[in-house]
C-alpha positions in Angstrom: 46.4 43.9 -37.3 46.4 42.6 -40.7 49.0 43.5 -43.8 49.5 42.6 -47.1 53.1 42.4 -47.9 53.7 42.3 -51.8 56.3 41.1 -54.1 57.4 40.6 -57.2 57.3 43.1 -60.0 59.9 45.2 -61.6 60.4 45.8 -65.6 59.7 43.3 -67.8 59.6 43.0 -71.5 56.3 42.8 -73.4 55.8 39.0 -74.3 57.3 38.3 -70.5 55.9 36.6 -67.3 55.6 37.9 -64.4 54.5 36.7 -60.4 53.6 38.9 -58.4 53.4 37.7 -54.5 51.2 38.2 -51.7 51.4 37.6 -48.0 48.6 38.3 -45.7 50.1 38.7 -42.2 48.6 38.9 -38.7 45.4 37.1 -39.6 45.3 33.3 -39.2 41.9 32.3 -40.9 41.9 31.8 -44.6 37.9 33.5 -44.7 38.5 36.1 -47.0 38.5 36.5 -50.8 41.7 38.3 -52.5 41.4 40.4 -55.0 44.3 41.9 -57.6 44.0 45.7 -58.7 45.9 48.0 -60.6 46.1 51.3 -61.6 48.0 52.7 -64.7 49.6 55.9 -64.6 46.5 58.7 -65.0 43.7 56.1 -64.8 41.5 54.9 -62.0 41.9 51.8 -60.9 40.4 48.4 -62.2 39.6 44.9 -60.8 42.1 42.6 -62.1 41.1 39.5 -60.6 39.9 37.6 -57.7 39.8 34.1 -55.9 38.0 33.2 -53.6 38.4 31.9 -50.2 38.3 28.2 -51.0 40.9 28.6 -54.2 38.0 26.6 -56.3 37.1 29.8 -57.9 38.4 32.4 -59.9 37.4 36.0 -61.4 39.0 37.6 -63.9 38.6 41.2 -65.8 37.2 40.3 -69.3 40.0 41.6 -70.8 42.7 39.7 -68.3 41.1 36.1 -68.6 43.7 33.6 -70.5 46.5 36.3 -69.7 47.0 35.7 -65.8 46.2 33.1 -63.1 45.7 33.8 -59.9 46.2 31.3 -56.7 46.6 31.0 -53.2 48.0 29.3 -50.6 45.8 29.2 -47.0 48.6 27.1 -45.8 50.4 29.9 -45.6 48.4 32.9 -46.5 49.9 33.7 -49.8 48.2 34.5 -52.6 49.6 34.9 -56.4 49.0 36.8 -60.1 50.7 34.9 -62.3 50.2 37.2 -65.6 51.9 35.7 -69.1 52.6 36.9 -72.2 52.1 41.0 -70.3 51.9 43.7 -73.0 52.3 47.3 -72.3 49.2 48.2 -71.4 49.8 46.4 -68.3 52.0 48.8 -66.9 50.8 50.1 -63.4 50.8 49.5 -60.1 49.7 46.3 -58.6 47.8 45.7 -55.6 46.3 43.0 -53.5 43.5 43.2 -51.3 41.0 41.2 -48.4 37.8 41.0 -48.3 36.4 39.0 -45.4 33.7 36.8 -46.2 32.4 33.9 -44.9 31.0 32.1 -48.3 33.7 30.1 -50.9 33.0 32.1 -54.0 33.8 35.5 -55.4 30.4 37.4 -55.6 31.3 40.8 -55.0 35.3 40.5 -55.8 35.6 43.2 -58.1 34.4 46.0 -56.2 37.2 47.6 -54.8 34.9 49.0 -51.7 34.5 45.7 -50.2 37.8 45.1 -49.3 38.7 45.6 -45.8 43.0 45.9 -46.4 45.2 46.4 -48.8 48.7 46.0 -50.1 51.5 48.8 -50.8 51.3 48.4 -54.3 53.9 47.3 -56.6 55.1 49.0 -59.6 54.9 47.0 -63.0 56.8 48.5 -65.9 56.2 46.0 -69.6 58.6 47.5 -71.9 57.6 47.0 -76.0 
């Protein structure tokens, strides 16, 4: 049965970087997109970012794009949000998530029902 086992996180000053980790475990194949959520404190929660299966392509939340990267290892079915210079606003709590699917790009990454597991969630806290 597949997991998603995050890391990373913690409090962080505004102006920081932050990784935040992701290990998909107990599923071998690398055909699935991951997508990055979060969800502030009294807010729904929003698409972050995406990458799909191949790791040639990237989405990102128009108002995330230059501030994070996200990558991924199918060696070993990791993936990574690397987020830089994170402001306040970014506080909330992070999660990963799979969505199988069996083409290279990321159509479809940021809705949230497509995605077939999902992480714990880490908590984020960007101090000002």
């Amino acid at each position: 049965q597949m997991q998603l086992v995050e890391s990373g996180g913690g409090l962080v000053q505004a102006g920081d970087s932050l990784r935040l980790s992701c290990a998909v475990v107990g599923h071998r194949n690398s055909d699935y997109a991951m997508g990055w959520f979060r969800q502030a404190p009294g807010k729904e929660r929003e698409f972050v970012g995406g990458i799909g299966w191949s790791a040639g392509t990237q989405k990102y939340a128009a108002d995330m794009k230059g501030r994070c990267t996200i990558s991924r290892d199918n060696t070993n079915n990791t993936g990574t949000l690397q987020m830089n210079s994170v402001i306040p606003e970014g506080t909330a709590d992070y999660y990963c998530a799979v969505y199988l699917m069996h083409r290279p790009d990321t159509v479809g990454v940021e809705a949230g029902w497509r995605y077939v597991c999902w992480g714990q969630g880490i908590q984020v806290t960007v101090s000002s």
